[in-house]
C-alpha angles and dihedrals in degrees: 000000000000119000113196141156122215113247121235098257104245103227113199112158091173089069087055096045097118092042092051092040084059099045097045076048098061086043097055087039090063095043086054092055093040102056096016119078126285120263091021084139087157095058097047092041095050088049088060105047087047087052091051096040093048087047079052093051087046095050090051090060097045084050099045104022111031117109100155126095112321089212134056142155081061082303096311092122120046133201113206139123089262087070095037107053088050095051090054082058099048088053084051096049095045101043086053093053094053093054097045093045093050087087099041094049096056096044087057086043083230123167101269095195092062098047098053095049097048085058092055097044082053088055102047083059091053094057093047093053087052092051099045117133097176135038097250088059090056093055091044091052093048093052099053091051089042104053087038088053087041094065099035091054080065103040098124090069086182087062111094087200093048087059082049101058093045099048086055095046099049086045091049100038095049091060098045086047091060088047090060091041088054096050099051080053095062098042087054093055088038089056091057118130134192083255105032145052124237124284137206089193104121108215081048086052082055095044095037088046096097093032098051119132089217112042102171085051092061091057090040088063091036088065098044092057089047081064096043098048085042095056089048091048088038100232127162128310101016089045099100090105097053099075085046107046089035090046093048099035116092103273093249086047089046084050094051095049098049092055111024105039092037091058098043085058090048090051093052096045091047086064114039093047096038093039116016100050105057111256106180082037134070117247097197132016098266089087102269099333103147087042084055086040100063094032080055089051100048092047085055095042086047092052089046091042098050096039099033074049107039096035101051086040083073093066100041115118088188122089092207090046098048089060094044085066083040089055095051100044079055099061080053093063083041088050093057084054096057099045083064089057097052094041094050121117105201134044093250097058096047093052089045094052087037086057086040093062099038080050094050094049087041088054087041091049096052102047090033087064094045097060089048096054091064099045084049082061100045098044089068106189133358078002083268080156109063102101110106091239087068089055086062115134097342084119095100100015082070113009092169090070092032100043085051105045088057093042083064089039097059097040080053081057096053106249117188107255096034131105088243089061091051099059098043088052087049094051099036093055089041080062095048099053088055088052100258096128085140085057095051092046089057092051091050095051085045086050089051098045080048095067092067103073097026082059093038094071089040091056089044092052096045108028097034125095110223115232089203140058113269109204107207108236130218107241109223124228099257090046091052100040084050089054097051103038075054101054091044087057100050085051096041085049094043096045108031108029107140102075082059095047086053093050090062102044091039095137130343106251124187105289091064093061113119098250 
């Protein structure tokens, strides 16, 4: 029987404060929808830059001024650079898909209060997924993301395809989501001691791993989350939602998702596998096995993830499908990086390949939303314009959208002065220095498959003749200001990246400690 006492529940509101700033955000934002007057997308929309700029704010002093505990919530909630590099992601990506969406939003005559709140509430869920100490953190956070993105992939409740997506998401999901339940139900049976109950504290997984009671069950958990985290960064091969849902969700919605979600699941499973399940202990008896298991696993997941992506992309006639085979051969370069962490020795190295994958997201967000700021444009309305014919000679009818679009393609590919060059280089030769040189050549034969269709949609803007009128549009404010914020981002990152890679690999806290 299991004697225990309850802790005292360590209360620290400061080390939420992001999360906190964003979600008072998202309820203002819907007060002000609800008594303001209707299609004031520019209110709603400002409130909420403000909401995410002042959580910013509030994430740079944490980084560069707190001295005070890095746990709190009984270690429920971390501070660490791990959790603040992604939040800064998840306010870029936010703030970008608020300006590229304004337009949108007024030419669907769409509610734009609910929209936007829905967005903050979806990044609130995304910190705290970031932030999350405990497993139970970590399934909180993703349900609030998840039932926010449900209902913005169908946003467009007149589209037969929106209502699509996100039928297939929330099916889908769901059942991912109970994986990854399961799964945390099993690790907190599998951590039990003579002495102690389970617990679903990740820095105790790590400590209880050579002492459980259980140790197959521990695995056993460990597997099912693996299928829970791989469905949410749509790897292979849990990545066949992904076309559809990308392809039927609203363009911006289909942006958002691509960068932010995918990245919040990055920043869980970073830290239950790194530093939940022991990498300088054994787990079992057989010297280490489940730890090589699941290294094993995620080198195989991350060879399936960059060539199923990169190969059927080839073949795709659909803009917004092409990226969402983009997106997940992406995950695939993400995921190399990630195998380094998990198979590094010292604390440097693991905070180097940490700050490599965060790097790497950061790089794919930026030019990710840049692309889909174009194709946003070009859809028009009810996105009746993504197919790459449509795309056919617009290339000198309208260079701003067509100089930029391949600005962010060739940065995808992985062009040498881009911010896409620079993370695959980061998390290839974190790869390298852990010994995984067959992993790096598969990513760079993926990279190079990969030129062909992001090429593909520049020669047919620039070297096809178009068969129909193209009536030069006007690009609005918010648009314009998104695509250039973006492009200096894929050349600030291509070209400076080392005060960023710094940034996220400032000191080594708690959570980077070898368990």
């Amino acid at each position: 029987m299991f004697l225990f006492q309850a802790a005292t529940p360590d209360i620290n509101l400061t080390l939420i404060a992001p999360e906190l700033i964003v979600g008072i955000a998202g309820v203002i934002v819907m007060m002000v929808d609800a008594f303001g007057r209707r299609g004031q997308c520019w209110l709603t929309g400002s409130l909420s830059i403000v909401g995410l700029a002042a959580s910013a704010i509030a994430s740079v002093w944490l980084w560069t001024s707190w001295v005070g505990p890095r746990t709190a919530f009984n270690g429920m909630i971390v501070l660490d650079e791990l959790r603040l590099s992604f939040t800064l992601i998840f306010v870029i990506v936010a703030i970008l898909t608020i300006l590229i969406s304004s337009i949108w939003i007024e030419t669907e005559k769409l509610p734009a209060g609910e929209y936007h709140s829905l967005l903050l509430f979806a990044t609130s869920g995304m910190m705290l997924m970031a932030s999350a100490g405990d497993l139970v953190i970590v399934f909180l956070g993703l349900e609030i993301l998840s039932i926010a993105t449900y209902v913005l992939a169908g946003f467009r409740r007149t589209d037969v395809r929106s209502n699509e997506s996100s039928l297939k998401y929330f099916i889908l999901g769901s059942f991912a989501s109970a994986f990854l339940l399961y799964g945390i139900a099993l690790v907190y049976g599998a951590t039990a001691t003579q002495s102690l109950p389970g617990t679903t504290n990740i820095a105790t997984i790590a400590a209880r791993a050579n002492s459980s009671l259980y140790p197959p069950l521990l695995l056993a958990g460990a597997a099912m989350m693996l299928v829970g985290f791989g469905f949410k960064i749509a790897t292979a091969p849990f990545h066949v939602w992904t076309p559809d849902v990308y392809e039927g969700a609203p363009t911006p919605v289909t942006a958002f998702m691509a960068a932010g979600p995918k990245a919040a699941g990055f920043a869980s499973f970073l830290r239950v596998f790194v530093f939940g399940f022991p990498i300088a202990t054994a787990v079992v008896s057989t010297g280490g096995f489940a730890h090589k298991a699941w290294l094993g696993a995620l080198a195989v997941m991350a060879v399936l993830t960059m060539s199923v992506g990169n190969i059927v992309a080839i073949v795709q006639n659909n803009v917004k499908r092409m990226l969402a085979y983009s997106s997940i051969a992406h995950a695939g370069y993400a995921l190399v990086g990630f195998v380094a962490a998990g198979a590094a020795t010292t604390i440097e190295d693991r905070s180097a390949a940490l700050s490599a994958v965060a790097f790497y997201l950061l790089t794919y967000a930026v030019m990710n939303m840049g692309a889909f700021a174009v194709v946003t444009f070009i859809a028009r309305r009810g996105d009746q314009q993504t197919n790459v014919d449509d795309y056919n000679g617009i290339g000198f009818a309208s260079p701003v959208l067509a100089f930029s679009l391949s600005i962010f393609l060739l940065s995808l590919f992985g062009m040498p002065l881009t911010a896409g060059f620079m993370g695959k280089l980061v998390v290839f030769s974190a790869a390298l220095k852990q010994g995984y040189a067959w992993l790096v050549v598969i990513g760079v034969l993926n990279a190079a498959i990969s030129a062909y269709y992001y090429l593909r949609l520049i020669i047919v803007m620039f070297f096809r003749e178009r068969t129909e009128t193209w009536d030069v549009p006007r690009l609005p404010a918010s648009l314009a200001l998104a695509l250039v914020l973006t492009i200096l981002g894929v050349f600030y990152l291509g070209l400076f990246p080392g005060r960023v890679l710094n940034a996220f690999q400032a000191r080594p806290t708690i959570s980077l400690q070898l368990r």
